[in-house]
Structures are given as C-alpha cells and as structure tokens.
ZAMARGU-4260 file (C-alpha; in steps of 0.2 Angstrom, whole numbers, plus 5000, padded with zeros to 4 digits):
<rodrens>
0) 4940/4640/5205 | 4931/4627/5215 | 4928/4632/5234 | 4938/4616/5241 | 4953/4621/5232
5) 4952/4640/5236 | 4953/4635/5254 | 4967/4620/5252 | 4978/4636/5247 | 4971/4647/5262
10) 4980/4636/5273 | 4997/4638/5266 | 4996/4656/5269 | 5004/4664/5285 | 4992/4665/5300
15) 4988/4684/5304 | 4979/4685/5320 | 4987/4680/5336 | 4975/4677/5353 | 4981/4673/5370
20) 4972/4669/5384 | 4971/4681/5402 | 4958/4671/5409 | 4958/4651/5412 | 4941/4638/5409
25) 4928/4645/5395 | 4933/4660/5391 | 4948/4673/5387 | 4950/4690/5381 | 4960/4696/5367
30) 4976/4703/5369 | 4983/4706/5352 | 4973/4706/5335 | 4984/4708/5325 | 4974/4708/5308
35) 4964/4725/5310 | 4947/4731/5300 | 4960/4745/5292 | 4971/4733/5285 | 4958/4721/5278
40) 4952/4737/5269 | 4969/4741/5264 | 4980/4726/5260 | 4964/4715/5256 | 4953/4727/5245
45) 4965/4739/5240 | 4957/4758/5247 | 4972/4764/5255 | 4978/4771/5269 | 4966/4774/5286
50) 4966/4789/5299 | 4975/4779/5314 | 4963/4773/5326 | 4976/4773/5340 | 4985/4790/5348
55) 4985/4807/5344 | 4978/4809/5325 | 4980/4823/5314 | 4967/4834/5304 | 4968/4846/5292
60) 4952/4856/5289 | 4951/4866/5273 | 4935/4878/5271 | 4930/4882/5255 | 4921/4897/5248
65) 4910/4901/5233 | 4907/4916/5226 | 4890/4916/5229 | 4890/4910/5246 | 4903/4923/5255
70) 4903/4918/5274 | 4897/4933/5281 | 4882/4937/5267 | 4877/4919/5269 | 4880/4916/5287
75) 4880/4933/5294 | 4898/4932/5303 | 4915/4937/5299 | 4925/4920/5292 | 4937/4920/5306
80) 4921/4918/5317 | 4915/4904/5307 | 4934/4896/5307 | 4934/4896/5324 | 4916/4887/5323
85) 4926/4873/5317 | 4941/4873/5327 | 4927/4869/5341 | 4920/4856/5329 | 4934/4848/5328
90) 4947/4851/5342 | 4938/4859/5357 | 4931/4853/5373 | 4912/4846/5374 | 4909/4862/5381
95) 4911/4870/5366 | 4896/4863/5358 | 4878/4857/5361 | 4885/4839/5362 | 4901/4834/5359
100) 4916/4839/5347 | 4926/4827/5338 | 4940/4828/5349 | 4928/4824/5364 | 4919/4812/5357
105) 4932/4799/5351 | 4942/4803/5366 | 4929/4795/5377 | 4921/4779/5364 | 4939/4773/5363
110) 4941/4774/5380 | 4956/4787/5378 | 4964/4779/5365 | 4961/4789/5353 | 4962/4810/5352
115) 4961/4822/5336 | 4970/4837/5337 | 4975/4850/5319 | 4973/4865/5311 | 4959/4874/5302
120) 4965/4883/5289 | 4958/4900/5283 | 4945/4899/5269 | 4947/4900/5251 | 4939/4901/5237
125) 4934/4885/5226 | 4946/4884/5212 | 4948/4873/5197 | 4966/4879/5192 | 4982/4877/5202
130) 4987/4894/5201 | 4969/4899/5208 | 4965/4913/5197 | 4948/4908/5195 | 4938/4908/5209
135) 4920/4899/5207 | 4902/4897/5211 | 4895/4886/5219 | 4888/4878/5204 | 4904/4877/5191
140) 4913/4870/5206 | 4902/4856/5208 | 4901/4854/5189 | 4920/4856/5185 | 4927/4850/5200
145) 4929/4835/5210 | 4933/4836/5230 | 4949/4822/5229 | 4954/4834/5215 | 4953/4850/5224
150) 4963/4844/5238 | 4976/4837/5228 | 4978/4857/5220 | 4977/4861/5240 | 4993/4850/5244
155) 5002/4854/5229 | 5000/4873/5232 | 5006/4870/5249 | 5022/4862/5242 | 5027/4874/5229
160) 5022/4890/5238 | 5025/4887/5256 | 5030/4904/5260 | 5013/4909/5258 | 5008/4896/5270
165) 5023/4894/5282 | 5016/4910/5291 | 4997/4904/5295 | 5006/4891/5306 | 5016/4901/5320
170) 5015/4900/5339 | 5008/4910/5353 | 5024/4920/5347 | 5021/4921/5331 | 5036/4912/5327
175) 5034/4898/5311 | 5030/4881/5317 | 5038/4873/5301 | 5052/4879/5290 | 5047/4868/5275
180) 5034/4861/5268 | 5040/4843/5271 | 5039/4847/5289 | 5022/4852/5290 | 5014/4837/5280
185) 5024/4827/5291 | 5017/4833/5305 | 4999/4827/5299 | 5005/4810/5298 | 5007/4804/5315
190) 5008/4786/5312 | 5020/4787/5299 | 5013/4781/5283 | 5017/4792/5271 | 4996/4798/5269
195) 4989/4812/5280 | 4978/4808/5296 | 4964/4814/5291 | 4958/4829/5279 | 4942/4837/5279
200) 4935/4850/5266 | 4921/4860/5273 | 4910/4871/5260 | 4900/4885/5262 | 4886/4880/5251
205) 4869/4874/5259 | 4868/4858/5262 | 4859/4848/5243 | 4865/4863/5236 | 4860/4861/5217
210) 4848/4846/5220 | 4837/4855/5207 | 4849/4863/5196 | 4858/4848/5186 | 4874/4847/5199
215) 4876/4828/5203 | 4865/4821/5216 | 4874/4819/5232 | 4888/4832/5227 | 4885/4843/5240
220) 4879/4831/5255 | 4891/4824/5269 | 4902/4811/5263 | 4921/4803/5266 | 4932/4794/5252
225) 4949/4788/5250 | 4964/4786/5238 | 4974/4770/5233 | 4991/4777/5237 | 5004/4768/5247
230) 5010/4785/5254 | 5025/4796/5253 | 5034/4798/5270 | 5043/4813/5264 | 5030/4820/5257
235) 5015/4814/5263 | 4999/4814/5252 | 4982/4811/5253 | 4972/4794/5265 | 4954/4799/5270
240) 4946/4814/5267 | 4928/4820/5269 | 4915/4833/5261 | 4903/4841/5270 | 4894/4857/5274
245) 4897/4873/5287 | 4879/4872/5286 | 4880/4855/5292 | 4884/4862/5313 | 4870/4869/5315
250) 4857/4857/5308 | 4855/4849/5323 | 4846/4864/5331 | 4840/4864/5349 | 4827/4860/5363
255) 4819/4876/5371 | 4815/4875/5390 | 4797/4867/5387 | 4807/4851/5377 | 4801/4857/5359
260) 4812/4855/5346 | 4818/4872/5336 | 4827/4875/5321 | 4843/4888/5325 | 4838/4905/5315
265) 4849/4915/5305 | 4850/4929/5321 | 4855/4915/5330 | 4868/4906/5321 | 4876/4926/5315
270) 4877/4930/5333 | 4885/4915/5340 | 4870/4910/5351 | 4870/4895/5339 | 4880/4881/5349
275) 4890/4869/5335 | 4884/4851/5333 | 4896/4838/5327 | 4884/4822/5325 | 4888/4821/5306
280) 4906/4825/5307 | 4909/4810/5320 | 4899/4798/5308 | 4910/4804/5293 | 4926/4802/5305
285) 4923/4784/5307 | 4921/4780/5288 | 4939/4789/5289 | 4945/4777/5304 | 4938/4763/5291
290) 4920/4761/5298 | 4906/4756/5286 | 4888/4762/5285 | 4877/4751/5295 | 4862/4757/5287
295) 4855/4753/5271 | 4863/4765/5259 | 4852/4757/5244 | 4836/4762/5252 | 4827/4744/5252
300) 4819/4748/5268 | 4826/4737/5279 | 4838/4742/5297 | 4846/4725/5303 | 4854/4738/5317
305) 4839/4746/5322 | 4845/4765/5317 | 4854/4769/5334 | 4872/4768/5331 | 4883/4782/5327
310) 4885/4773/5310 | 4867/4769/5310 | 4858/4784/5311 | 4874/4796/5317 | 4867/4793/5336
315) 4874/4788/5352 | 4891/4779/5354 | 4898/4765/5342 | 4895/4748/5346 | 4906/4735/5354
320) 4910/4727/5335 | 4914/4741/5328 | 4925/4745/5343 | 4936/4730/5343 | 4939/4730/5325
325) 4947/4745/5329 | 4957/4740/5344 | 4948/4751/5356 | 4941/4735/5369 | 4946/4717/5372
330) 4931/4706/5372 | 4928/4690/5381 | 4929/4675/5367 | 4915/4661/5377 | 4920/4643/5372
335) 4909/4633/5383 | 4896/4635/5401 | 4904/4649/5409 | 4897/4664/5420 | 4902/4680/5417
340) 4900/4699/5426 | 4901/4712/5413 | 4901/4732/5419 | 4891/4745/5408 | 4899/4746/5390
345) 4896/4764/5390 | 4911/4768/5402 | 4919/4749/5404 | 4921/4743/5386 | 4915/4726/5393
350) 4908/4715/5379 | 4905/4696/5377 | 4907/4686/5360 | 4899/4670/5358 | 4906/4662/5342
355) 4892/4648/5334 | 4892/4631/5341 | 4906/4619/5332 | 4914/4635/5326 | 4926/4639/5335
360) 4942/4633/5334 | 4959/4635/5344 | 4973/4630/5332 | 4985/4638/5323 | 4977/4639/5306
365) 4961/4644/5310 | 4960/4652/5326 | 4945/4666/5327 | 4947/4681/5324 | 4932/4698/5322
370) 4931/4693/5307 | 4922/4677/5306 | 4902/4676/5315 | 4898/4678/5333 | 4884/4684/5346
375) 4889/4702/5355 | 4880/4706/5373 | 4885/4724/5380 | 4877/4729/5395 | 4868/4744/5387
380) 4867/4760/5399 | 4860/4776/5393 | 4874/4788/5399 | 4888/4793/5393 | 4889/4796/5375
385) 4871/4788/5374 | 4864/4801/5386 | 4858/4816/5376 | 4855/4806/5361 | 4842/4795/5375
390) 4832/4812/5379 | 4834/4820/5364 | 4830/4815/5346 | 4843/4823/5332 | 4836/4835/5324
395) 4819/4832/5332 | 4815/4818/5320 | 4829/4805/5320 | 4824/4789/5335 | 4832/4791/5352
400) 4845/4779/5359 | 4835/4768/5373 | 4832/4778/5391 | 4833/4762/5402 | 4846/4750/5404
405) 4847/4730/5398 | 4859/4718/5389 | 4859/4723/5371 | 4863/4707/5359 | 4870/4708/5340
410) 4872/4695/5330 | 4890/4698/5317 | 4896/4691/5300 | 4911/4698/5294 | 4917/4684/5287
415) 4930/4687/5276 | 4927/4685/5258 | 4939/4680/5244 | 4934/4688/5227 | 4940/4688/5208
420) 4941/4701/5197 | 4938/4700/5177 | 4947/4715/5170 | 4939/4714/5154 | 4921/4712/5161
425) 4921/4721/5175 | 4914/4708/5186 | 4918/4703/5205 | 4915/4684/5207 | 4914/4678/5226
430) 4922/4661/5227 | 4922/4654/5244 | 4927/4663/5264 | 4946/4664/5270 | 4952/4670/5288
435) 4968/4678/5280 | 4969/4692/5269 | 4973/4689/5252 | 4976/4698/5236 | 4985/4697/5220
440) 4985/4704/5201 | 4985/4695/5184 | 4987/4702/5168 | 4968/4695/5166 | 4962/4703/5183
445) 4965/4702/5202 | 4959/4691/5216 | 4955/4701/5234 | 4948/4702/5251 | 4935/4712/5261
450) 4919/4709/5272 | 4908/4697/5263 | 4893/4705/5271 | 4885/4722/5271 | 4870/4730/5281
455) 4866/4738/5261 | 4854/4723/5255 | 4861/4724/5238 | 4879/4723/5243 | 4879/4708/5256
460) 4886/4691/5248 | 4870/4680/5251 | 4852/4687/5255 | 4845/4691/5273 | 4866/4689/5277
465) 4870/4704/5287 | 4884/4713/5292 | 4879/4717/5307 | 4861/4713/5317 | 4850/4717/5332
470) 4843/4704/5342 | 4829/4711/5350 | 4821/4702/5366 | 4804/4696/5358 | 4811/4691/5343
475) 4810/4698/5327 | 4795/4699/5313 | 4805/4707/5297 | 4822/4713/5293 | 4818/4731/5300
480) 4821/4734/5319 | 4819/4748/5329 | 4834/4748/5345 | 4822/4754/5359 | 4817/4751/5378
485) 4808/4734/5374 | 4823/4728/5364 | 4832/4726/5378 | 4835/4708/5390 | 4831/4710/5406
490) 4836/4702/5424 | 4826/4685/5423 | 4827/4684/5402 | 4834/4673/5391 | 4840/4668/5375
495) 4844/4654/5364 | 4844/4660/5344 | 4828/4647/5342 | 4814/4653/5338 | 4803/4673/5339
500) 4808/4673/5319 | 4825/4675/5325 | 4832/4661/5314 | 4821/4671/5300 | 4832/4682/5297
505) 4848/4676/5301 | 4861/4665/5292 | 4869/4652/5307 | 4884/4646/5296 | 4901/4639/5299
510) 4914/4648/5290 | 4920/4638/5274 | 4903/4628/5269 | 4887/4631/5267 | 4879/4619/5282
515) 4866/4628/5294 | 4871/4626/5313 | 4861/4630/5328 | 4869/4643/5340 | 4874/4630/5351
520) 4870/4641/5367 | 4857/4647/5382 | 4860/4666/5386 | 4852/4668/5405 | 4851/4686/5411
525) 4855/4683/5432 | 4857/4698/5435 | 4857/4716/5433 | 4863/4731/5445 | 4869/4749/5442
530) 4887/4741/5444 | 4886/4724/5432 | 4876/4714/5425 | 4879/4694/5429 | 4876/4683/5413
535) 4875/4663/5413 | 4881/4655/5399 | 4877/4637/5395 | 4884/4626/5380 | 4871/4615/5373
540) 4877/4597/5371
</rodrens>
C-alpha cells in the first residue's frame, strides 16, 4: 500500500488524544491524553494487558526453589528469612534497603501516583507437572520448563486447590482474607481488567545459572514478558510477569566507610547484615508498567541515552518521556517565543516539549500527542531519586547519574508506525506513520501499531532514528554518549539543534513524509537557581 493512501484512511479514523489548554499565549500543558504507551502496546501491537500505572497496584511474588539450590544450604537463612527479604523488596519502606524498595521508589518517580502493595508467597519447588510430584533441579527446570508456563500451573493450582492456599492469606487474626479463589485473584486486579497487576517469580538459582551447561542463554537472568489475553474479570489471569534471581538483591553490594566498593559475603548476606537492593527489580517493574529498554539490547555499541536512566543502565529516576507516557507529569507543549520557569524534575515533574518547527499542529485530526517527535528540557538535580546513584556507582562499576545540576535536553521520536503482517512469510512491512492506533486481521495477515523507533539499532524503522536521545551541551561526536557533569546546559548556554554533530545523528522529520526540517528553535538557559531555572524560548522565522 502506497503511503499517501495509508494516511487518506488515517484520517477517517476517530481521533484518540484530547489536549486542552491551562495556560494562554505559546504554550499549554496537557491535561488529558487520552491515548497512553499501554494502550498503544496493547490495542495497537497486540501484547496484552499492562500493570496499571496509576493507583495502588497489585503483586504477587512466587519464589521458587530447586533441589539443588535449598535457601538455607545456598544462602545460609531459613526461607522465611529470605521471604521476608523480599517483602522488603517489594513492599517496605526505603528504610528497609540500601536504596529504595519497589514500593518506595515508584511512590516517589510518579509523584505519588503510583504505589505497589501484595503478598509473597511461601517458596516452592520448581515443578513441571500440575499435581507437583516432581520437584526439579535447577537445570531440568530451565530445560523442561518455561517461566509463563510455570506460573500458569501456579494459578491453576490456586484455583482447584484453594483450601490449601486460603490459609497462607489470613490477618493479624488469622482469620482467612478470601473465602474463594475468585476473590483472591480478584483482588490482584485492581484496575479491573481481568489480568493480574503484576506477577513476579523469584528463583533461587545464581544469577546465569547454567551459562556453561547447555540451558538456554539468558534463562536464568532478570527479565519481564507478557501474555496476549484479554483477561478474565472473574477469574483473572496472567498480564506482566517477571523472572529473576533471590541472588539478584544482593548484587548491588555496598560502600565501606573509606568509599570502596565491596561485594556482600556469604556471612553477610546469611546473617542479615546484607541490606536488599531493588535496582533490577525497579527496571523489570517498568517493562511491566509497558516501558521499553533504552539501551541497546543488540549490543551494536552505541547509547543514544547516555546509560543513566533507570531503563538505561537501571540508575537514577526515569526521565520526563517515559513519565508522561505513563501519565505521571503534564508537560509544557511550546508553540512559539515564550519564557518559561521550570522547578527541579526530580521533586516537580516540570518538563518542556518542543515539538519540530512546522509540526505542530492544533486541529482536531492531527493534534500532537507523545507520540510524535519533540525536544525534552528537565531541570536536572542530583537528589532525590538521583541522589545515591550520583555518589555511588552500581555495583561499583555501572556510570553514576551527574553530581551537579543543569538543563538536561532529549530529543524523542515515538512516532507511531503502521505495519503489515504476511502470515505465510513471516515478515513485518513498515508502510508509512499514523497518530491513531490501528490494527486489524486478514485471513492473509494483520496490519498493526507500535513505536516506529527503538534505542536497539537493529530494531529502529530507519538508521541513526532513535527512540529516545541525549543532547549533550558540546554536541555530539558518535551515537554513543555518556550523561555526565559536562552534558549538562548551563546558566549563560544555548541551543539550537545546528550544528556540534547534533544533526549527525539525528533524524529532523515531519511526521507523514520523509522531508528534513530544521528545529525551528533557540533554547537560551537565563537562568538557574536552587528553586527554578528560567528558560527563553525563541521561534525562528
């Protein structure tokens, strides 16, 4: 299908992103999106149901043990010690670990829209049968077994032999919380979409496990998948799970009193000296809230992010993109000269898009939405969530998040791309950009939607075409970046998108055709205090 008829059909379809102005002259701020990174995920590529990204959502944590890893042989504590590791993984205060737990971390980057709460269940063997007669090693599991499929037997023990289960879950009584089974999946569904919030398998095994013994690469690593269902609001099922290893919160180690970086010892970790560190599960976590990887999970060598972003390199807080598509902040949209005072991103959720000169557009049909290609400027702080992970690397090796503070500029493309499906080849075929999300099935294949553009170099529509990009002050020389002091603008800086390799390594596009455009704008830092920075911005005629 020719791209010019592709998008005479786009505009017959209903519109599916709503803005309204709160501030008169150049600029405005959201106030509803109503087309959300979840649902392009779901509705336009097909992957299913999302952990909410809004109010109290739901986990259920199933540890698993193998035969040949017992907890207390391999970790030196009893399993109920090591379950309670996890409930302050997951559920507890800061306090509770060496940064912060799930539950306080996503409490704080969303700006308190967004809380876990759940239940970790006791362990139990790795099983490859429904009637769990066959407890495993590690190696047979990861060689007969699949996590989704594990999790499935999980679920449909808990339905058949709820008795067994109903008395795990009692209160500070130890009166049952649920009478049925029904009940309790319904209770870790809290937006009501028939899939459970968010489940989360944590195995005993080492962390790469196997690597050398023939189980697949990657099986026992740190990872999150998903299911295609629509959901079952009686009997919820399945949405986002993840896979990864007890093992995994204590990898972070710590910092003795000199600042030297020291791996937790088995003592340590057996006597609960060793404080639990949640960086991998909070990276996980936003794959389940329907984040993607910002790295390049080919391994080309390149870092358009510049590795300090909790999806980047698991450090510091998420980014003002990756907040907005989930609802969490309300940017301003710039659309001509305008000044603008911005408080620290960190604690605000301030954040300035700049859509591309003669792109933006205000009417009904085309309005912009964050999924069409824009500049970002936070006012970057190291506090908050950024704050350890500033004087601190992970894991003693992993960069640190920038100590000072400065305007931190992103370029974004998440275009929307419309795609076809051969279902006798195999092949997806991009065949032109849409701002509405769109899918349907032949008997010969199916046409869909997702993000056109990917921080993995081999995933991206077009080359050098980025998800998401760091715009360093000084420029850029290659499509690797590091996010430090030096890339941050300064009081007295400015910037344009011309020249210092900038235009390099980034596409300037208008959404339906392939012509180049300039940026269209002069970014002038005015000023920057402790409170706010003050940013002038000019439209170029």
């Amino acid at each position: 299908m020719k791209k010019t008829k592709l998008l005479s059909i786009l505009t017959m379809l209903p519109l599916v992103a709503i803005l309204s102005a709160c501030n008169s002259g150049e600029y405005f701020q959201y106030e509803k999106e109503d087309i959300t990174n979840s649902q392009v995920n779901r509705d336009g590529y097909g992957v299913g149901n999302y952990c909410p990204s809004h109010g109290e959502a739901r986990v259920l944590v199933i540890p698993i043990k193998f035969t040949d890893f017992e907890i207390e042989a391999t970790y030196g504590k009893s399993e109920e010690e090591a379950r309670l590791d996890m409930q302050d993984a997951f559920f507890g205060d800061s306090s509770d670990t060496i940064w912060h737990s799930l539950k306080s971390y996503y409490e704080e980057t969303s700006y308190g829209k967004l809380s876990f709460s759940g239940y970790v269940m006791p362990w139990q063997y790795g099983f490859s049968d429904f009637e769990r007669q066959t407890p495993l090693n590690a190696f047979t599991f990861a060689t007969t077994t699949q996590p989704l499929a594990y999790a499935t037997m999980v679920l449909s023990n808990i339905k058949t032999s709820f008795s067994y289960y109903k008395n795990l879950f009692v209160d500070e009584s130890g009166n049952p919380l649920y009478q049925t089974a029904d009940e309790f999946l319904q209770d870790f569904d809290s937006d009501g979409d028939g899939s459970i919030d968010y489940l989360s398998m944590v195995y005993s095994a080492p962390i790469n496990y196997g690597e050398d013994m023939g189980v697949e690469d990657g099986y026992y690593w740190a990872y999150c998948g998903g299911t295609s269902t629509t959901g079952n609001k009686r009997q919820p099922d399945i949405g986002k799970w993840a896979f990864f290893a007890y093992q995994t919160f204590f990898e972070e180690g710590y910092y003795d009193e000199n600042g030297n970086h020291k791996n937790w010892t088995a003592e340590q970790i057996a006597s609960g000296e060793a404080k639990v560190d949640c960086h991998t599960l909070i990276h996980e976590t936003g794959h389940a809230l329907s984040l993607w990887d910002y790295y390049d999970t080919s391994y080309s060598n390149i870092s358009p992010l510049g590795r300090v972003d909790m999806m980047d390199n698991n450090v510091g807080d998420h980014n003002a993109y990756s907040k907005a598509i989930l609802g969490w902040i309300k940017p301003y949209m710039v659309n001509g000269s305008v000044e603008i005072k911005i408080r620290p991103f960190a604690s605000s959720g301030d954040a300035i898009f700049i859509p591309y000169n003669g792109y933006y557009d205000s009417d009904e049909e085309n309005k912009n939405t964050y999924f069409s290609e824009y500049i970002v400027l936070e006012y970057y702080t190291p506090t908050g969530l950024n704050e350890r992970d500033s004087q601190f690397a992970l894991r003693g090796a992993y960069p640190t998040c920038p100590s000072e503070s400065g305007i931190k500029i992103l370029h974004v493309d998440s275009r929307l791309g419309v795609y076809s499906y051969n279902g006798q080849t195999g092949v997806q075929t991009f065949t032109g950009y849409t701002n509405r999300i769109i899918r349907s099935t032949t008997s010969s294949g199916s046409t869909f939607t997702k993000i056109a553009t990917s921080n993995t170099k081999t995933e991206t529509v077009e080359p050098d075409e980025y998800l998401i990009s760091l715009l360093p002050q000084g420029g850029r020389s290659s499509a690797s970046v590091l996010f430090n002091n030096a890339s941050l603008f300064k009081q007295g800086d400015s910037f344009n998108g011309e020249g210092s390799n900038y235009q390099s390594y980034l596409f300037h596009t208008r959404n339906n055709n392939d012509e180049k455009v300039a940026f269209g704008y002069t970014i002038n830092i005015v000023s920057i205090t402790s409170e706010e920075a003050t940013i002038q911005i000019n439209a170029i005629a």
